[in-house]
N, C-alpha and C positions, 0 to 999 in steps of 0.2 A: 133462643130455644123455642120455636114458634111450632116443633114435632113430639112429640111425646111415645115410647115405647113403653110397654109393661113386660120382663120378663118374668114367665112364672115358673118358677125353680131354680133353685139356689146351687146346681150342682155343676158338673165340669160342663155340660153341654151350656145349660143359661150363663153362668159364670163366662165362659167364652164370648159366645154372644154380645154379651154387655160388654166386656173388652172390647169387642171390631165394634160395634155403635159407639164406643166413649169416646174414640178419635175423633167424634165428628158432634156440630152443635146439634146435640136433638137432648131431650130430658130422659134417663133412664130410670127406672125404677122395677126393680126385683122384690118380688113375692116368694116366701116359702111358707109352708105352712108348719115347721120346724120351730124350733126353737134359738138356735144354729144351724148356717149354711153348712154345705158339704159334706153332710154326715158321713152316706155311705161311700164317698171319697175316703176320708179320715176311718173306716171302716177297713177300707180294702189296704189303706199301706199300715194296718196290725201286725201287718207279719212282711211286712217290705214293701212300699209303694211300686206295683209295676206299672210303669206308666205307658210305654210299648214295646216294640220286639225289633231286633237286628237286623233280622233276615230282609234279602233284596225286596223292591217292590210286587215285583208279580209273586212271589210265592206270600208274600202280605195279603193281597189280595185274595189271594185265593182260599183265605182261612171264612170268606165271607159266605163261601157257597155259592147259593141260587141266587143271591142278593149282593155278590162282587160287584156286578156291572154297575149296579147303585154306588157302591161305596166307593167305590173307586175314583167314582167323582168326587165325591167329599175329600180325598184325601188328594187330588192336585189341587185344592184349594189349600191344603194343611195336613202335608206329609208325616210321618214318624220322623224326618230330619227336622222338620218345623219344628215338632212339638218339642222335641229334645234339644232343641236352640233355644223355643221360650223360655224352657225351664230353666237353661242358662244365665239367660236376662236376670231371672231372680240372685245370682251369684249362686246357685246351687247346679252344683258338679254332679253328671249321672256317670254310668259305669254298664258295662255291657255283661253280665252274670253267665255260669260257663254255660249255660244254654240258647243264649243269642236275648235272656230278656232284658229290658232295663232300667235300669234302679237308679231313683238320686243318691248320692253318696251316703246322706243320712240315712237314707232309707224308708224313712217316715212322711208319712202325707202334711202332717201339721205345719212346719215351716213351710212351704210351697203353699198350700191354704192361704195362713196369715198372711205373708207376704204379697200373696193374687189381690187378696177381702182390702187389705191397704190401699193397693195400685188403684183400685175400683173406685175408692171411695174418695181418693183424693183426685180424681179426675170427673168424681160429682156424680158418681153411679149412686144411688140411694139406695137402701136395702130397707126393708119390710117385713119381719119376722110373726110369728104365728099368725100367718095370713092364708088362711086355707079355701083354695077357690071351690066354690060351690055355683055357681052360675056365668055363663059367658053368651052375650046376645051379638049376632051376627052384625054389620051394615045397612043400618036402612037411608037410603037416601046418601047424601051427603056427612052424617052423622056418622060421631065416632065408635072403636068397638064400647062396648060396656063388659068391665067383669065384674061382680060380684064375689066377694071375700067376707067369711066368718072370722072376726076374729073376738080377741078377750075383750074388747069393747062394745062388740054388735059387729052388725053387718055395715059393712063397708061399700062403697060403690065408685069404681075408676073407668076412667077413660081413657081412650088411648087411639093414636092413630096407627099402634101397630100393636097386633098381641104376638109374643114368643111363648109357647109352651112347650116345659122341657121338663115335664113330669115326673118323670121315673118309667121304669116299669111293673109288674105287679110282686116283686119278691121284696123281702124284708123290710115290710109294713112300718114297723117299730122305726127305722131311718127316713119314712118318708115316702117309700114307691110303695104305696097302696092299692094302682090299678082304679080309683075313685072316677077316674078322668074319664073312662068307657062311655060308659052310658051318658055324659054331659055328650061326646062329639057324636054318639049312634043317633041322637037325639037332633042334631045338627047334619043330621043326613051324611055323616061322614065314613065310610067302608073303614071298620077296626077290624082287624082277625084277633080270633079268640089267644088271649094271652097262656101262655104257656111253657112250664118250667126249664131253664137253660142252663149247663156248669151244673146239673143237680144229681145227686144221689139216686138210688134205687132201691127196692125193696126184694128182697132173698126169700126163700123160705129155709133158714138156717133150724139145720137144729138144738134143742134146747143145752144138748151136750158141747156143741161147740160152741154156742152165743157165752155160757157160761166162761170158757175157757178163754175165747181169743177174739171178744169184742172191743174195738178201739184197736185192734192191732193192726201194723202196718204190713200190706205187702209187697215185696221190694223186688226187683228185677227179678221181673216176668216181663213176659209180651203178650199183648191182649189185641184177637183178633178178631173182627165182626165186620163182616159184609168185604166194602173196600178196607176199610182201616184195619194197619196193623202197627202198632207203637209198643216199646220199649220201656217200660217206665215202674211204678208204683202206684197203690190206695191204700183205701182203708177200711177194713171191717168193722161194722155197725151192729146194733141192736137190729136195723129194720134189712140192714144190707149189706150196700156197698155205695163210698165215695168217693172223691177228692181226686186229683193227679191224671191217670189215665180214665177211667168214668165220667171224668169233664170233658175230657176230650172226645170221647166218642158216645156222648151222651145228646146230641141229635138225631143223630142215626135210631140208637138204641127207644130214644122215646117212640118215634116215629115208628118204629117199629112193632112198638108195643100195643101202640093207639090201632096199627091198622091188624095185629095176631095176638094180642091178646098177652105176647109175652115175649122177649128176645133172648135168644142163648147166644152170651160170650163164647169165649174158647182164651185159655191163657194156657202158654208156656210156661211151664214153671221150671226151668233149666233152661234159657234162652241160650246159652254159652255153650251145650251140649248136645250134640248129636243123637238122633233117636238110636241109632247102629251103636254106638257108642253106651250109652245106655244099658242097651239089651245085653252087651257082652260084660257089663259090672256086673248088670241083676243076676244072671244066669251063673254067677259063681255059687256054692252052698253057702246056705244061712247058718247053719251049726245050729249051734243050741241057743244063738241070739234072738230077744224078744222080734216082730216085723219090725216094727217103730225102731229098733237100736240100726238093726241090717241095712232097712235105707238108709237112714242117715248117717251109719257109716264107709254106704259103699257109694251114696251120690252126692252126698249132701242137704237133702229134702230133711227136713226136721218142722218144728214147732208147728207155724201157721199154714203152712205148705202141705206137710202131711195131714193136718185137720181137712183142709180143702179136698185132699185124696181118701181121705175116709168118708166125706159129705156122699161123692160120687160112688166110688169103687164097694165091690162086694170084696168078701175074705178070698175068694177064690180069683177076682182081678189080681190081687194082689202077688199069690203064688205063681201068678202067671208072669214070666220076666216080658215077654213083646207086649202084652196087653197093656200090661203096670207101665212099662217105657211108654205106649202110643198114649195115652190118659197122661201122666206127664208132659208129655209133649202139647198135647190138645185138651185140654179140660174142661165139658161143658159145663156150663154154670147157668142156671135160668133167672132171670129177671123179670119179675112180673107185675112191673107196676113203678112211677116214677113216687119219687117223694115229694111232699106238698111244692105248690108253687113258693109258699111263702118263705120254705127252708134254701131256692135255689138261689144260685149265685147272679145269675141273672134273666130277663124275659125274652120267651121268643114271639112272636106276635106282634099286636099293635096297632099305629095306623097303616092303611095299606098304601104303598107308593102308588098305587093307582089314584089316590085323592089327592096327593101333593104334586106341584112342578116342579122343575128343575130346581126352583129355590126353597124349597120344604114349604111352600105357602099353599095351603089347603085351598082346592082347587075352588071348592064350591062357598066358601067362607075368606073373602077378599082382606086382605090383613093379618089374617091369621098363622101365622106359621108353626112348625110343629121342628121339634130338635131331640137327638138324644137316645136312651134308650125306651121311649113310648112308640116310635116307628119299627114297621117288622122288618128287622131285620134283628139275629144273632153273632156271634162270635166265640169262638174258643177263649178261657182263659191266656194269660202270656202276652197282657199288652193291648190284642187286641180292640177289647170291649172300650179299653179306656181313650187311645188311637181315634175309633171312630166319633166316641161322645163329642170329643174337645172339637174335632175334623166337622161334624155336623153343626156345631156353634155357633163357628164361622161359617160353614155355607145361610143358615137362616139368619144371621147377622149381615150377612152381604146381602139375603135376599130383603133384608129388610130396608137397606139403603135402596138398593133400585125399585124397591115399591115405593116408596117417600119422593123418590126424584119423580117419579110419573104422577105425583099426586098434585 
């Protein structure tokens, strides 16, 4: 073991990594600045570990955006079939959920963790816990990198003839991606785009009578439409807004949106299964002597959260009106004016720019360096994919890390 590696983060991308270098004689050693590795791994399977999605290659692809052509590479290195055959390796059975996403059987990240942390360690990966990087010095000469590490004994100082970092990104600090790393690589001459909220919530200007009524409530088969995107699904009403479900999904757009007007209006279906004509020939029967509120919801089925959203909008006299009432229905603006903090999103858009790394994530201008994970800009939709590319990028900075060792 005459090579030595440092990776620094403890999560699916570093965690990978050190799997593809453990095959081979080099010394590994993993840095987190955690207390325990894979926090916000062990985070995200709370509610089911999604580890990636069903769906064929190219429509895979294509959840990457402007930054497909990138990914795409990473993943003929370590497909969604790869990664759901590693998982195998472990004896853990996954299962494809009725939406195409997919789940180990357990459903829980915790055994798939334990059992990865084992493999690692018995094939002589070392781990390194509350070791938080605070300085990283480039190649001079023939000398190796140098990182510098805070930890609960003083400062630390490692060498290494190859650095992996595999950061995080800047959302849910408390797990570990703090965004700390910025300014060590701007500092390093390295091109980072400004980090920025992904999978995140929005801010409404609801009012006080509705927040009151129908905050936390879910809202369930609509169709929400903005710009290109139009999807079929569910959220959820907030104190500041709107989240979760379909708002992740078309929560790119909508930022971008905001960042360049200041503000973005939705449009939801709130009757997806019914025709606008159809509709208009309910409404337009007489209301009698029933309250508005009893009339819709006995003649469409609009009630609770549905109709609060139709009172947000519509005046009394929308309402009297059966085509006006039907077309609001059908298209319902909703204004967005503002994202929710980075630190609340699910994950980060930004990062290092691929224009600073080569084909093998090794920073172009800092020789040994390589970068993995979700610190690089690129984003993803909830549903697999974020977690798909992490482990997929691992592997490429793990291989790139072998062919820079072999030329050395």
């Amino acid at each position: 073991m005459n090579k030595s590696v440092a990776i620094i983060g403890g999560g699916p991308a570093g965690l990978m990594a050190a799997e593809v270098l453990s095959k081979h004689n080099i010394k590994i050693d993993v840095y987190d600045a955690m207390p325990s590795l894979g926090r916000k791994l062990l985070m995200a399977g709370k509610s089911g570990l999604n580890i990636t999605h069903s769906e064929n290659l190219e429509g895979f692809v294509s959840r990457y955006g402007n930054k497909k052509t990138e990914i795409e590479k990473w993943l003929k290195q370590f497909s969604p079939d790869d990664l759901r055959n590693w998982v195998h390796e472990f004896g853990i059975e996954t299962f494809i959920g009725t939406s195409g996403r997919v789940f180990p059987k357990g459903m829980k990240a915790s055994p798939l963790l334990r059992a990865w942390i084992n493999k690692l360690s018995e094939a002589g990966v070392e781990f390194h816990l509350r070791h938080k990087l605070i300085g990283l010095n480039g190649r001079t000469g023939l000398t190796s990198l140098t990182c510098r590490f805070e930890t609960p004994d003083g400062l630390k100082i490692v060498e290494a003839d190859a650095v992996i970092l595999a950061l995080g990104g800047g959302s849910w600090k408390r797990l570990g991606s703090t965004g700390e790393w910025v300014e060590m690589l701007k500092q390093l001459d390295v091109k980072v785009e400004a980090l920025k909220p992904a999978n995140c919530g929005f801010d409404a200007e609801w009012s006080n009578h509705f927040l009151e009524k129908y905050h936390g409530y879910p809202i369930k088969s609509v169709t929400l439409s903005f710009e290109s995107f139009h999807q079929q699904g569910e959220f959820i009403i907030t104190k500041e807004g709107v989240e979760s479900g379909l708002i992740y999904s078309a929560s790119a757009m909508m930022r971008d949106e905001i960042e360049k007007n200041g503000k973005a209006i939705i449009f939801l279906d709130l009757a997806p299964d019914t025709t606008k004509e159809k509709l208009i020939e309910k409404l337009s029967k007489p209301r009698g002597s029933r309250s508005l509120a009893s009339y819709v919801e006995k003649t469409i089925g609009i009630k609770g959260v549905k109709m609060g959203l139709l009172y947000e909008v519509l005046s009394k006299e929308d309402f009297l009106n059966a085509e006006k009432l039907a077309s609001f229905i059908k298209r319902l603006p909703i204004s967005l004016i503002a994202t929710r903090p980075l630190d609340e999103a699910i994950s980060t858009a930004g990062g290092v720019s691929f224009d600073s790394v080569n084909e093998d994530l090794m920073l172009k201008n800092v020789p040994g360096v390589f970068c993995a994970g979700e610190m690089l800009d690129w984003e993803a939709p909830t549903g697999g994919y974020l977690l798909s590319a992490c482990f997929a990028s691992g592997v490429v900075a793990g291989n790139g890390v072998l062919n820079f060792l072999k030329q050395k």
